[in-house]
ZAFIRO-345167 format. One line per field, with one value per residue (C-alpha): residue in three letters; residue number from 1; x, y, z. Coordinates in nm, 4 decimals. Example, Ala and Ser with C-alpha at 12.3 -4.5 7.8 and 13.67 -1.06 7.14 Angstrom:
BEGIN
volo (ALA:SER);
bator (1:2);
c1 (1.2300:1.3670);
c2 (-0.4500:-0.1060);
c3 (0.7800:0.7140);
END
This chain:
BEGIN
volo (UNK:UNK:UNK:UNK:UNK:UNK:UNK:UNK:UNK:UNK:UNK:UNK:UNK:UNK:UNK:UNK:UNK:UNK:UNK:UNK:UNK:UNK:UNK:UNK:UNK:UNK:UNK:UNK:UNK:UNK:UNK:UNK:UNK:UNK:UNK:UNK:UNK:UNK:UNK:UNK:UNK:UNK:UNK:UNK:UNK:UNK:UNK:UNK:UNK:UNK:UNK:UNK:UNK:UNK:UNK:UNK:UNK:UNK:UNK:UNK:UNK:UNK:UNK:UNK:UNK:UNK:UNK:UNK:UNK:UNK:UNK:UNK:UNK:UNK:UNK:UNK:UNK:UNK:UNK:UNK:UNK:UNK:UNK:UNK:UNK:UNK:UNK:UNK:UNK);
bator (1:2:3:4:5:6:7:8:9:10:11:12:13:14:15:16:17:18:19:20:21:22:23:24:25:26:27:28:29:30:31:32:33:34:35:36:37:38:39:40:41:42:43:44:45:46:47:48:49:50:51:52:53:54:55:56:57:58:59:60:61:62:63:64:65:66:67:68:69:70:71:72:73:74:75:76:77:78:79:80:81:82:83:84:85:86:87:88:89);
c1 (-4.5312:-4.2576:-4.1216:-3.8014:-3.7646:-3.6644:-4.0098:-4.2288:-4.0853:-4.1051:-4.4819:-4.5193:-4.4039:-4.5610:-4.8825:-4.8583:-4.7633:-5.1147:-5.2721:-5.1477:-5.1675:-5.5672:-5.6228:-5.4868:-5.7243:-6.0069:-5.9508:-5.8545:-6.2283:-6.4023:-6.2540:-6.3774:-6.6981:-6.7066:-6.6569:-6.9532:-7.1550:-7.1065:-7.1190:-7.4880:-7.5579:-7.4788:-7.7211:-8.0183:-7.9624:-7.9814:-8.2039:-8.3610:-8.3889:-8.0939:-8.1947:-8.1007:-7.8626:-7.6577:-7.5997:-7.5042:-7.2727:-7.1145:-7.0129:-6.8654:-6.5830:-6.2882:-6.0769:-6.0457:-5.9304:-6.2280:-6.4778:-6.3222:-6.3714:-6.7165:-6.8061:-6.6934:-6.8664:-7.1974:-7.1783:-7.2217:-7.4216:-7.7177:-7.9192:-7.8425:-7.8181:-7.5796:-7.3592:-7.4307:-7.2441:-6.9636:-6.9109:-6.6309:-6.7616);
c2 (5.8596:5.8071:6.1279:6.1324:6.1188:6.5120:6.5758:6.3687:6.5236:6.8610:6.7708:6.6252:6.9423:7.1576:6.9535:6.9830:7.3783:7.3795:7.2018:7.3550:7.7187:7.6101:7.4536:7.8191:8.0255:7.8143:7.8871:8.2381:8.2410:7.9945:8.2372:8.5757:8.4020:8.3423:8.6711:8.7872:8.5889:8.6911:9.0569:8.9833:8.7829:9.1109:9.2841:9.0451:9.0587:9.4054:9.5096:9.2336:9.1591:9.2307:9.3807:9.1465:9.3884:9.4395:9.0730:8.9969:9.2937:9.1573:8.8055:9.0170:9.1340:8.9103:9.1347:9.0163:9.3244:9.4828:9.2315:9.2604:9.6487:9.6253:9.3714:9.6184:9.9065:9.6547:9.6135:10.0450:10.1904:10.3720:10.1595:9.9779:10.3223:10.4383:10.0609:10.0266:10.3757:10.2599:9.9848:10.0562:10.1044);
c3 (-0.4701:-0.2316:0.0272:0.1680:0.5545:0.5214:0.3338:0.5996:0.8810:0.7466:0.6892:1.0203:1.2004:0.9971:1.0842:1.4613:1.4187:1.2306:1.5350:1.8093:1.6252:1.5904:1.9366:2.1190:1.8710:1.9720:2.3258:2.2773:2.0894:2.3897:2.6689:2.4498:2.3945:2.7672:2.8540:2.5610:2.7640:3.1233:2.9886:2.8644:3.1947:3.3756:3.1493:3.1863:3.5296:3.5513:3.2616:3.1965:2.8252:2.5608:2.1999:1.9544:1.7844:2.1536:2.1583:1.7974:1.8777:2.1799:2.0014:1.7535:1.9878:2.0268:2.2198:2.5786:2.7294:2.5769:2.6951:3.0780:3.0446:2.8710:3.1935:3.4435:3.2287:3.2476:3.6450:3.6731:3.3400:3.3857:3.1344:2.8160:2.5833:2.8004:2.7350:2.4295:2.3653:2.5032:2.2822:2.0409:1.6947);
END
């Protein structure tokens, strides 16, 4: 089948909005997952070993404001009850 110019360059753009629309999710994802992470680094350090549940919960949050707050929140809480309550639900 042949495409006119018009159609290949519509395709063309429409394939580079596609890529560049995927390559900012995936580092909007790689910095939230980075943030997951140091929150549960803060734990360990401090409490030593996460509950499954806590952890699967934490990757579950993509919202980077909420992972800088829940990393501040992990630097003062009493114990792991007391952050895991204060983990949006």
């Amino acid at each position: 089948m042949i495409e006119s110019p018009l159609i290949q360059e519509l395709t063309a753009e429409a394939e580079a909005r596609g890529a560049a629309r995927g390559k900012a999710e995936g580092k909007a994802e790689g910095k939230a997952e980075g943030k997951a992470e140091a929150v549960l680094t803060v734990l360990r350090a401090r409490f030593g070993t996460v509950p499954p549940a806590l952890v699967r919960a934490l990757g579950a949050i993509h919202d980077e404001r909420l992972l800088d707050l829940l990393l501040e929140t992990a630097t003062r809480t009493p114990d792991l009850a007391a952050f895991q309550r204060s983990i949006p639900t």
